[in-house]
C-alpha positions, 0 to 999 in steps of 0.5 A, a space after each residue: 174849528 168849524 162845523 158844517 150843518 146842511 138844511 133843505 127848504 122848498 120853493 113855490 112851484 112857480 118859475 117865475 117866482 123861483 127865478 126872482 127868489 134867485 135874483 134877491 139871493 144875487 143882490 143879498 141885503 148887506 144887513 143880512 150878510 152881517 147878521 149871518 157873519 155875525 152869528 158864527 156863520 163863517 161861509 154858506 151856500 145855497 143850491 137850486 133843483 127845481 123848486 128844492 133848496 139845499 143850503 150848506 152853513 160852515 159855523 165857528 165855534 160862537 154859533 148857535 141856531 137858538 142864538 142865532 134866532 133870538 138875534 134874528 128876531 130882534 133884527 127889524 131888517 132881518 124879519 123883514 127880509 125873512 117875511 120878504 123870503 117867505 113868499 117864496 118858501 115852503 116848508 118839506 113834508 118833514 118840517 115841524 109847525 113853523 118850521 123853514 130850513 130843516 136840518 139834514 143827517 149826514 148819513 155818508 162821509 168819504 174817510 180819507 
């Protein structure tokens, strides 16, 4: 069974630096790919309105975000990517000190 979790980030206010935050995100390092797979994350995506992020994870069972950070933390590729990334980012208003990516509540679901 997988489980869907969506996280907003905001982009610097910068075409030219949007445009090449794109460009890594076209040419992913494979050492990133991996240690997503490897985390549970199953399939993501990542779309763009103008400097606003919205990513959509689905995860299996075996994923965790504590998990998950305590891998990327002790992955030299990883922290040098995320610190890479981070001049790029830009927490939204509602992120707690530190934070990135931030949770989303689903607050709609079409029932079949």
């Amino acid at each position: 069974m997988t489980r869907r979790y969506c996280l907003t980030l905001d982009l610097k206010n910068d075409p030219e630096m949007i445009a090449e935050y794109q460009r890594y995100h076209r040419h992913i390092w494979p050492e990133i790919t991996k240690s997503i797979r490897d985390s549970g994350v199953e399939d993501m995506e990542i779309y763009l309105l103008g400097t606003r992020l919205f990513m959509i994870m689905e995860v299996n069972e075996n994923f965790s975000f504590s998990a998950k950070a305590q891998a990327d933390c002790g992955n030299p590729k990883v922290q040098e990517w995320e610190k890479l990334m981070g001049k790029f980012q830009e927490p939204v208003p509602q992120a707690r000190p530190g934070e990135k990516w931030v949770l989303m509540e689903q607050i709609f679901k079409l029932e079949h």
